[in-house]
N, C-alpha and C positions, 0 to 999 in steps of 0.2 A: 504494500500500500504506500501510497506517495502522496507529499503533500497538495499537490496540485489534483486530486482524485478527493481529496477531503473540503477540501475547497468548492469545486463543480459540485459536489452530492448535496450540499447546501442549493445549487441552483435547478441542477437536476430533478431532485425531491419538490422543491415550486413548481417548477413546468407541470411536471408527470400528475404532480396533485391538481393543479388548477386544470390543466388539459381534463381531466377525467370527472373533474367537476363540474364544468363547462359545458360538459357532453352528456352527463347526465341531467342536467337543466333542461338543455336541447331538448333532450327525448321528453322531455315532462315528469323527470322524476325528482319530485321536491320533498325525500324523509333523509330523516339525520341516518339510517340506516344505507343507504347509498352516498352522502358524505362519509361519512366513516371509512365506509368501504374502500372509499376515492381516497382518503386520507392514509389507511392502513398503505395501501398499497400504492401510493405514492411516496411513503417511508422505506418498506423492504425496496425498491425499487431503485431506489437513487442510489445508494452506494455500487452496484454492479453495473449501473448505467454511465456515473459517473467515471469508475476506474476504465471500461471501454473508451470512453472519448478521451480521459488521460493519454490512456497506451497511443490511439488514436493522433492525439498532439504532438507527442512526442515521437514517433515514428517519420513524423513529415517535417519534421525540425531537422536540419543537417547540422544547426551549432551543436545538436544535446548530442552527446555519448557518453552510454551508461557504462558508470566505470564496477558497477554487477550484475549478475544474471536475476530475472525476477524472482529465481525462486527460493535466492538468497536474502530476500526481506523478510524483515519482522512487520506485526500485525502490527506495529505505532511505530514512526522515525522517531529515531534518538534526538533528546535535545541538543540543537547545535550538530545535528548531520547533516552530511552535502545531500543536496536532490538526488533521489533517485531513478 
């Protein structure tokens, strides 16, 4: 996990929730049972959404080169680590 994938899930998680809330309006569904819903799953959703457009950013950046392999990260950057 990398700082910039923690960052996007923050915006991620907005979109995916308002998208799906916006859509359920649309259709005419107006219970707090379909926000929830919209809500729950605009939560699990952003962080695996987010770290794809990470990987995503950083693949098409020619300055970044990862000086590890991803599957040498820890689940939280150390404080005062380089970018991953």
């Amino acid at each position: 996990m990398d700082r910039l994938s923690l960052i996007l899930s923050l915006l991620s998680g907005a979109f995916i929730t308002g998208t799906l809330v916006v859509t359920a309006f649309t259709l005419g569904f107006y219970n707090w049972w379909v926000i929830g819903g919209a809500a729950i799953t605009g939560w699990v959703a952003a962080w695996p959404v987010a770290y794809l457009i990470s990987r995503r950013i950083k693949a098409r950046d020619r300055d970044w080169s990862p000086d590890r392999k991803p599957s040498d990260y820890a689940p939280m950057p150390k404080l005062g680590a380089k970018e991953v």
